[in-house]
N, C-alpha and C positions, 0 to 999 in steps of 0.2 A: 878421341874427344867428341867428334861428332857425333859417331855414334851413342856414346853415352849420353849428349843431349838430345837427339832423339830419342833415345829410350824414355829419357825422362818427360819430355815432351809429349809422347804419348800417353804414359801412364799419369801424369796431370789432365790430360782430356779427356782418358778414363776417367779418372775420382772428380772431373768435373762434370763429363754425363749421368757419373751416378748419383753426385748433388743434385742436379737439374733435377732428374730422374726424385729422388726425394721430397724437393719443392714442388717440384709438380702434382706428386700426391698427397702430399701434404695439403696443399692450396684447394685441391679438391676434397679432401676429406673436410678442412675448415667450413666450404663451399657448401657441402650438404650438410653439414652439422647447423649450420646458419640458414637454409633451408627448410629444416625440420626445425628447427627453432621457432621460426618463423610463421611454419605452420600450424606448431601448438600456439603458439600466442595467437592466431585469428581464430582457432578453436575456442580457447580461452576465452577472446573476447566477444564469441558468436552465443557461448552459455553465459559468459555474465546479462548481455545483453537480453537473451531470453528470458533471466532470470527475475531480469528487472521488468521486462515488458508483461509478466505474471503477476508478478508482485504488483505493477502498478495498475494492471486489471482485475485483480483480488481487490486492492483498495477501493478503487473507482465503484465495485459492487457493494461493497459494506458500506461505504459514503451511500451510497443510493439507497441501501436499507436502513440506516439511519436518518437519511431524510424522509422517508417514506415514515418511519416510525415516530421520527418528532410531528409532521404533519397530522399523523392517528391522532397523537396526545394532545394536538394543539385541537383539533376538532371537539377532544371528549373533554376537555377545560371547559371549552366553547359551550357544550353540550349541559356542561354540569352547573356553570352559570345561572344559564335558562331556567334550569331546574330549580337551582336555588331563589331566583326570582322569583318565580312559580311559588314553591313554596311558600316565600314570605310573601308573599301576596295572597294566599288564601288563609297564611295565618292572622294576617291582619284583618281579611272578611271575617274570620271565627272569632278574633277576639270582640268585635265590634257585634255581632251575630251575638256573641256570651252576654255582652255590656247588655244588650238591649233585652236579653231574655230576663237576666237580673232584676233591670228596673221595672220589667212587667212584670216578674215575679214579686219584686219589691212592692208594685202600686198595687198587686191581688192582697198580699198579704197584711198591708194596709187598709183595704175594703173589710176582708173578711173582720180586722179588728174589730172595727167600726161598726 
């Protein structure tokens, strides 16, 4: 009888070192896999992170060229005003320049009547 619970007692400490033995590499295998996990997700989030620091430097340059471009057109509005004052301002010397050529034409041609 003793002997047969030793026997049994032993080979239960066997299939319980070979558990252990299992767990153990189990726990480690879980261990690196959560590891490498671990390390693609701070890879992952080291490219999103670049991806957006591009992106929001890409915008930031286009923003700066569209400001830089509404600034041109706000200038050549500017510019085209002027112009247009200009304009009506020497058409108004020419109509007035026409008026008065007219009525000197008109008082010649009244003399010559006469």
């Amino acid at each position: 009888q003793l002997h047969l619970t030793t026997s049994e007692k032993n080979e239960l400490a066997r299939s319980l070192y070979i558990v252990q033995n299992q767990l153990q590499e189990k726990e480690s295998e879980i261990k690196r896999e959560i590891s490498e996990y671990k390390d693609r997700l701070l890879q992952a989030e080291k490219e999103h992170q670049d991806a957006l620091t591009e992106a929001n430097r890409k915008n930031e340059v286009e923003i700066e060229a569209c400001h830089e471009k509404i600034s041109s057109l706000e200038h050549f509005i500017s510019s085209q005003k002027l112009e247009i004052e200009h304009l009506k301002s020497n058409k108004e010397q020419l109509n007035n320049s026409l008026k008065e050529a007219n009525q000197a034409l008109g008082e010649l041609l009244k003399t010559k009547v006469r």
